[in-house]
N, C-alpha and C positions, 0 to 999 in steps of 0.2 A: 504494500500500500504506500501511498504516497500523497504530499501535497501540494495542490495547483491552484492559480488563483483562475478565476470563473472568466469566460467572456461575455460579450452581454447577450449573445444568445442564448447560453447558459444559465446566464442570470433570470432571463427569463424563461426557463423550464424549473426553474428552482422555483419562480411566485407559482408558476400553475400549480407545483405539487403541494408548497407551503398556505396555499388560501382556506386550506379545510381549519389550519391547524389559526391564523393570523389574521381571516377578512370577516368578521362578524361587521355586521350594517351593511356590506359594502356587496357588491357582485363580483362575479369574478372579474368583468372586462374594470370593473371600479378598482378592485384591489391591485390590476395589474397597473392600472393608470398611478395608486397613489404609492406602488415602490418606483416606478420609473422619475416620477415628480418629485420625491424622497430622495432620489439619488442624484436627481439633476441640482439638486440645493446648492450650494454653495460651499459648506462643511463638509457635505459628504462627495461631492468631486473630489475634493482636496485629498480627502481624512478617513475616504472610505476606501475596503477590498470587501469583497468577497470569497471564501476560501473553498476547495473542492479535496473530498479526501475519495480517490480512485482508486478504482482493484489496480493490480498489474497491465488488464486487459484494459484499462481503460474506464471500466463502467463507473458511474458517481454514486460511493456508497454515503457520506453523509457530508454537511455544507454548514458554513458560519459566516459570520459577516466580523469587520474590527473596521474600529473606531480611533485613529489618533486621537490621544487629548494631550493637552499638558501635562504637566509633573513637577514636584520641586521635593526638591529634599536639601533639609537646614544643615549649614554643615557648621562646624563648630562654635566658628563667630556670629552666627544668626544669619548669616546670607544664605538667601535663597541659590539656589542650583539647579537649572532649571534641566528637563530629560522630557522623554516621548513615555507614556504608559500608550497603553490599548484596550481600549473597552470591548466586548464581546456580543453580537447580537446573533438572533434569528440562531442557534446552534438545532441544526435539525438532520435526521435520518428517517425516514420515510418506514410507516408502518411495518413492512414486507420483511425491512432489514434490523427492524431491532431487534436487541436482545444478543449481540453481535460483538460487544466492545467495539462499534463504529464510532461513535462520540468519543468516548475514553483515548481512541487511537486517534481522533482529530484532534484533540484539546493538545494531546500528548506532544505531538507536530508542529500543531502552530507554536506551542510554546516555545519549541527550539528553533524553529525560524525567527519567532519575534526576540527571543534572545538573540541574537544575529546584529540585529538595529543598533547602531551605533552610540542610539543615546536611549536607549531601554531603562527602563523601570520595572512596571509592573503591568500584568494585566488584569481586566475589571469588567465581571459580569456579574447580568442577575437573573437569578435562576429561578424557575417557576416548578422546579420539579425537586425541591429539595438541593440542599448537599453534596448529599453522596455520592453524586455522579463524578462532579467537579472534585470535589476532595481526593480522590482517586490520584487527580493530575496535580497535587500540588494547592488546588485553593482553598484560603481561610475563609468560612462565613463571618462577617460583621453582624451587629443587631440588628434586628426591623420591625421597628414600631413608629407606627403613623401616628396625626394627632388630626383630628376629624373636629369641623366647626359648623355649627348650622347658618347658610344666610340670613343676612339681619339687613331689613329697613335702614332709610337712609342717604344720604349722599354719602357716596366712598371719601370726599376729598376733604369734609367736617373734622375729619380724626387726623390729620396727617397735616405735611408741609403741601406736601406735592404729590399729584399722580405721575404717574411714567407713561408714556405710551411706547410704540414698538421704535420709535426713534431714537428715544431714550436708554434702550437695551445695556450698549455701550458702557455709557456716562454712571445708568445704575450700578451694572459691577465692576466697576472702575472703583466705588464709593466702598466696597464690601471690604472688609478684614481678612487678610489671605489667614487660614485657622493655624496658631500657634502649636504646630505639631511637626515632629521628624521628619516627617513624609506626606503628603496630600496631593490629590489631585483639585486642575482646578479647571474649567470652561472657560472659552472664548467665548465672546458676541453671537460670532456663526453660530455655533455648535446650541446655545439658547436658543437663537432666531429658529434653527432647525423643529425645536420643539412647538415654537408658535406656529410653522409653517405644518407641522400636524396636526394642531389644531385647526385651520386654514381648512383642510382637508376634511375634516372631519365637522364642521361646525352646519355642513351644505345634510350631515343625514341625521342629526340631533335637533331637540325640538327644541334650541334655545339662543341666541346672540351672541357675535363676537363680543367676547368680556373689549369695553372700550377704554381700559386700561391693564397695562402689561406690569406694574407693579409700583410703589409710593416711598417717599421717603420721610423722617422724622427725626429731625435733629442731626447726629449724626447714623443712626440706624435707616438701612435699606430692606424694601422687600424686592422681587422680582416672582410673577405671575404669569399663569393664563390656560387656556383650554387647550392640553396638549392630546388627548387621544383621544378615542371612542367611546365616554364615560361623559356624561355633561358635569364635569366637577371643576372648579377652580383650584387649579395643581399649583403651590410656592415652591419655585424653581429653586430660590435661595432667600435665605435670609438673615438679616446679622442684625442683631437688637441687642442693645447694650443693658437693656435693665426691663421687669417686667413691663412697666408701664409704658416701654416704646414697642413690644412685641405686642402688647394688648393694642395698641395703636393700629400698629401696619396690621394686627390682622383681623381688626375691627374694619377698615377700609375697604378690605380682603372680600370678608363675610359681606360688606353690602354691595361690592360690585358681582357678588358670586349673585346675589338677590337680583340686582337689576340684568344680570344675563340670563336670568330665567333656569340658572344651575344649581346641582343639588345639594353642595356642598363644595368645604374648603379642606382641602387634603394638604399636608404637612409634613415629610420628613422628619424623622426626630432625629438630629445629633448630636453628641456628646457637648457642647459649645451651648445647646438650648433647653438640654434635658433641664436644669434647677430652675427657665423662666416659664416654659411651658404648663406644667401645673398652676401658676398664678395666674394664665389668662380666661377668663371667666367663659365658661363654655365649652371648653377645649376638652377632646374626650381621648385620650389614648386607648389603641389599642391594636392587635398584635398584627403586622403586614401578611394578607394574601399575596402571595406569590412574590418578585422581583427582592428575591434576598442578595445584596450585595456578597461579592466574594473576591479575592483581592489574593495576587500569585505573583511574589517576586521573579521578577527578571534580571536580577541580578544578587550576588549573592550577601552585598553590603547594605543593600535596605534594608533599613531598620524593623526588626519585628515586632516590637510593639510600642506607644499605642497603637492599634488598628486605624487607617485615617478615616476623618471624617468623609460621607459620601455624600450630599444631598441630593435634591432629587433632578436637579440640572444635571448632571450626571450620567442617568440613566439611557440606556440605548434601544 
């Protein structure tokens, strides 16, 4: 076995088989339009592959997608160093074949390819199928626990300085605190804008409104916002709140532009940085993450092993 990266006629034999498992709302000629739209983005031109794990004979026993993102790791004196991780998507083997160690032998591959990269880290998936799969190859699972908010009446912009809109992207996490840890990854602009551009996609088979704000700020605390999948919920991409009363803030704003888009709610990441303000915001309900458990695989063998970094939900692929 071996591995290839996909061409795009490949790529698209890979959505026909993959739409049972990824296109809910959507049709098929729909799901094939919104990975090719997905792909054309601007983040994932750059930042994107697709990987193919084949027999000897050629045939495609199972397929993943990677993500460049950033990376930093603090080195002694507090500066940042900055390196390439790779985030993990779509890891799929097709009914017929599993039960094969076809995953286990992809993960196992691309790991030593991506080790290869000259400014490697680490790579970073999230898994819907438990652990054990991944833990096989090397990754740690991190915690996952979400913090869920009801929409609340209101004007969003009463509690805050400023709204953001998708202009704004940028400028907002320009404002955010890189997390005081060993090792973290962190998002570009793009790689955000990519998740609004799912929502984009997604807002045309949901029965609610482009939220008309992408996320707010308060003093010196940031949020960043919006309807990134096929869930009508208002997703916090990131957020950095210095003390309870500015997290109660940005995510008071949050909850009434979640209300004025007609969505069901406000979903939250929880990270180690927000876990002691989180409990103090009034309304705020924890509790345990369905599926996309982060899991995190040195690529080299000086990254630091613990803390675990923080993940938030910008992040995800």
């Amino acid at each position: 076995m071996h591995l290839v990266p996909a061409s795009d006629d490949q790529k698209a034999q890979r959505d026909a088989l993959t739409y049972a498992e990824w296109g809910p709302l959507l049709t098929v000629e729909g799901y094939a339009a919104r990975e090719q739209r997905l792909r054309a983005h601007p983040w994932a031109r750059a930042d994107m592959r697709t990987w193919l794990l084949c027999s000897e004979e050629g045939a495609v026993l199972a397929s993943c997608e990677t993500f460049r993102t950033d990376s930093f790791l603090r080195a002694p004196g507090g500066g940042l160093l900055p390196g390439d991780s790779f985030a993990i998507a779509s890891v799929f083997t097709e009914e017929r074949l599993r039960g094969r160690g076809y995953a286990t032998r992809l993960m196992d591959l691309l790991a030593a390819e991506l080790e290869r990269q000259p400014r490697a880290h680490a790579a970073l998936l999230f898994s819907d199928v438990g652990p054990r799969i991944y833990a096989r190859s090397g990754y740690r699972e991190l915690p996952a626990w979400d913090w869920h908010l009801s929409p609340a009446p209101g004007a969003p912009g009463e509690s805050v300085d400023v709204l953001l809109g998708e202009a704004d992207v940028a400028r907002g996490l320009a404002r955010l605190r890189r997390p005081d840890a060993p090792f973290f990854f962190w998002p570009t602009p793009p790689q955000l804008d990519w998740h609004l551009e799912r929502g984009r996609i997604y807002v045309e088979h949901l029965d609610c409104s482009p939220p008309a704000s992408c996320g707010a700020t308060v003093g010196d605390a940031t949020a960043l916002w919006g309807l990134v999948g096929r869930s009508a919920e208002l997703t916090v991409l990131m957020l950095d709140a210095r003390s309870p009363g500015e997290a109660t803030a940005l995510l008071k704003a949050a909850r009434r532009e979640a209300s004025r888009a007609g969505l069901s709610r406000v979903v939250l990441w929880e990270e180690p940085g927000l876990a002691p303000l989180l409990p103090l915001v009034e309304g705020a309900t924890r509790v345990a993450r369905q599926g996309s458990l982060p899991m995190v695989r040195p690529l080299r063998p000086d990254l630091p092993p613990a803390p675990l970094p923080p993940v938030p939900r910008g992040l995800w692929v």
